[in-house]
C-alpha positions, 0 to 999 in steps of 0.5 A: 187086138181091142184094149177095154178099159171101164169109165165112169162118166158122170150124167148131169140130172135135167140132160136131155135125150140126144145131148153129147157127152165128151169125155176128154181122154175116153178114146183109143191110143193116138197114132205113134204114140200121141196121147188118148183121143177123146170119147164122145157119148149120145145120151138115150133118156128113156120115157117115163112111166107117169111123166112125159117130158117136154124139154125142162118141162113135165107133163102128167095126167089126172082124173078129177071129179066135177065137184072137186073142181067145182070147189076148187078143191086142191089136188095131190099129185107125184112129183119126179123125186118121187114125193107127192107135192099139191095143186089147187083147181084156181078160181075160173079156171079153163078145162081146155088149159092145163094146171102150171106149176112154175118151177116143178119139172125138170132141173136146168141143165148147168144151173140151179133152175127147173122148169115148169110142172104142167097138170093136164087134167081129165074132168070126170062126171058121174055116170048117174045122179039121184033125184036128189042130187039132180035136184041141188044141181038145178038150184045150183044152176039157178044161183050162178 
């Protein structure tokens, strides 16, 4: 005959998936009268819709318009509270590397730390220029 009994356990924000929960006294009666065993629970975390995480560190995808680049423009962006937080494109910044912002991820599991938020950015062009605008890109192209 299965006894059940209903427990509540206590999940840390920043657990990682995988991570092993061990509840002291969770388990099934000992033999011969020896107290409760212990319980021991493996942690699923599910994908995120928007962010993928990598550790204490998350990652997110954003579209952004040449000229917001260009200008170094600042960019808004959620975080995983669900707020919004803003990023400014750097000066000189490389395309191939992603935006950081130190300390915007994921809680640290056991402290009061988090880790890093990581923009990984798509650089879109426009799909057609007018005469005028191609223009000031050529004037553009002979000042830098």
């Amino acid at each position: 005959m299965k006894n059940e009994r209903e427990l509540v356990i206590n999940i840390l924000s920043g657990i990682g998936d995988g991570q092993i929960i061990k509840v002291s006294g969770g388990g099934e009666a000992g033999e011969r009268g020896a107290g409760d065993g212990d319980l021991y629970v493996r942690v699923r975390v599910r994908p995120h819709q928007v962010f993928e995480r990598h550790g204490d560190d998350l990652y997110i995808k954003k579209e952004a318009n040449l000229l917001d680049v260009l200008l170094e423009k600042e960019i808004e962006i959620p975080n995983i509270e669900g707020g919004k937080m803003r990023a400014k494109i750097p000066s000189g910044w490389d395309l191939k590397e992603n935006l950081k912002i130190s300390g915007e991820g994921m809680p640290r599991l056991g402290t009061r730390h988090r880790g890093d938020f990581y923009i990984v950015l798509s650089v879109k062009t426009p799909k057609k220029l007018s005469a005028k605008a191609k223009k000031l890109l050529e004037d553009l192209d002979k000042e830098i």
